[in-house]
C-alpha positions as CSV (number, residue, x, y, z in Angstrom):
1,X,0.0,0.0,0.0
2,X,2.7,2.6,0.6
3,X,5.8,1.8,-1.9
4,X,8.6,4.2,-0.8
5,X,11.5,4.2,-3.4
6,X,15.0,6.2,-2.0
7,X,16.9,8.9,-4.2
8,X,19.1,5.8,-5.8
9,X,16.2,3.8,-7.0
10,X,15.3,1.5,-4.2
11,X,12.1,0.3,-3.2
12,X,10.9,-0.8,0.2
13,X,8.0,-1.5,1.5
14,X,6.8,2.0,3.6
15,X,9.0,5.3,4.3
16,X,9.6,3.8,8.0
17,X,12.1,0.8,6.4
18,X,14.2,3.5,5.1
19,X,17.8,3.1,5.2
20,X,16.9,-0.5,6.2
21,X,18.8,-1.9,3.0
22,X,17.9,-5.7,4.3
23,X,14.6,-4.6,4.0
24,X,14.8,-3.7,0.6
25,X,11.8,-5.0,-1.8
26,X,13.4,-4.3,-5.1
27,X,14.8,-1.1,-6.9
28,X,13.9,0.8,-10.8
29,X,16.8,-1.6,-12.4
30,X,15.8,-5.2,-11.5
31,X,12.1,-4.6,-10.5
32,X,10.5,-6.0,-7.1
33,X,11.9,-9.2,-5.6
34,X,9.1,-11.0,-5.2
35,X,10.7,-13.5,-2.8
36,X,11.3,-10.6,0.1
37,X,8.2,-9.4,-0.8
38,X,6.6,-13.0,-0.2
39,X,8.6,-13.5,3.3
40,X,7.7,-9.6,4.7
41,X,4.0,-10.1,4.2
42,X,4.1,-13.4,5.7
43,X,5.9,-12.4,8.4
44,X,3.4,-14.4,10.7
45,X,5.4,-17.5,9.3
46,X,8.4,-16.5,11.5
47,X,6.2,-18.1,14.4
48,X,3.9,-19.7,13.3
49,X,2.3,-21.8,16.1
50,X,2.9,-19.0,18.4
51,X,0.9,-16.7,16.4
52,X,-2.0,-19.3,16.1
53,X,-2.4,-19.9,19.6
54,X,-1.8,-15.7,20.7
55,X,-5.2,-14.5,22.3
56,X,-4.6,-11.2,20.7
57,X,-3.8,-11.9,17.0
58,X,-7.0,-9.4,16.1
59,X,-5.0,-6.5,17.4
60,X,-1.6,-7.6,16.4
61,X,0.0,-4.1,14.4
62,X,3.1,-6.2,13.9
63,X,5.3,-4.5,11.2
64,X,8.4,-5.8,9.3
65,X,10.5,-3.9,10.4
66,X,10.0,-5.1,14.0
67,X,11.5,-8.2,13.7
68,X,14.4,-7.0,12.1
69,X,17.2,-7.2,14.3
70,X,19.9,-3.9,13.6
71,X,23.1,-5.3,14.7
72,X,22.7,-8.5,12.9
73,X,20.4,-6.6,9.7
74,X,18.1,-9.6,9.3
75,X,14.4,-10.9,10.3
76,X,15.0,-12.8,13.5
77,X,12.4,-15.0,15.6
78,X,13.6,-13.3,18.5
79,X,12.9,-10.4,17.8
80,X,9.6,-10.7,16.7
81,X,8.6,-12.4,19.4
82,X,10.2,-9.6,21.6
83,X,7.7,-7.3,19.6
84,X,4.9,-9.8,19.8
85,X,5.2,-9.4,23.7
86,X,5.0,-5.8,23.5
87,X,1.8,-6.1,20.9
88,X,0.2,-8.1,23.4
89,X,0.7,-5.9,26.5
90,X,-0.4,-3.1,23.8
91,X,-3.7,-5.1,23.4
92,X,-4.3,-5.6,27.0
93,X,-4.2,-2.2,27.8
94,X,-6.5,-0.8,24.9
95,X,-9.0,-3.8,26.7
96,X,-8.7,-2.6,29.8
97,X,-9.2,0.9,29.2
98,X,-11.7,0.2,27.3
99,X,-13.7,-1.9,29.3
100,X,-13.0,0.6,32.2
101,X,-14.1,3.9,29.8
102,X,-17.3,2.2,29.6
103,X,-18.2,0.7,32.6
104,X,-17.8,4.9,33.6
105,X,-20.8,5.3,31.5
């Protein structure tokens, strides 16, 4: 939905991967690289069985570049599941507030 491509010609997937270049999706000389492509929007692959089992996958924001990991510039399971935690304390506060904003009414 929101194809960002650098000064040089590079595309990734949204402005916020930017200068990510392990992140990259293709560039204006050899097109889109379908395989990344296939792998970022699947990213629920990663883990799988976790992500089928997680109580909160209907408010799961994960993005791409959450799971990638700086220091090593790749996708790692630990990271995602780092930012899965974080998702899923996210979740239970939005329920919680919630559910408290309108019990107040």
């Amino acid at each position: 939905k929101r194809l960002f491509i650098d000064t040089e010609g590079t595309f990734f997937p949204c402005e916020k991967i930017l200068l990510r270049n392990n992140l990259s999706i293709g560039n204006l000389t050899s097109g889109f690289y379908v395989q990344s492509i296939k792998n970022m929007a699947n990213i629920g692959k990663m883990t799988e069985s976790r992500c089928k089992k997680c109580w909160a996958i209907r408010f799961c924001e994960i993005c791409v570049s959450q799971c990638n990991d700086i220091e090593k510039s790749e996708l790692t399971v630990q990271q995602k599941e780092f930012t899965c935690k974080n998702q899923e304390a996210k979740a239970l506060w939005y329920l919680k507030h919630r559910v408290m904003s309108m019990t107040r009414m």
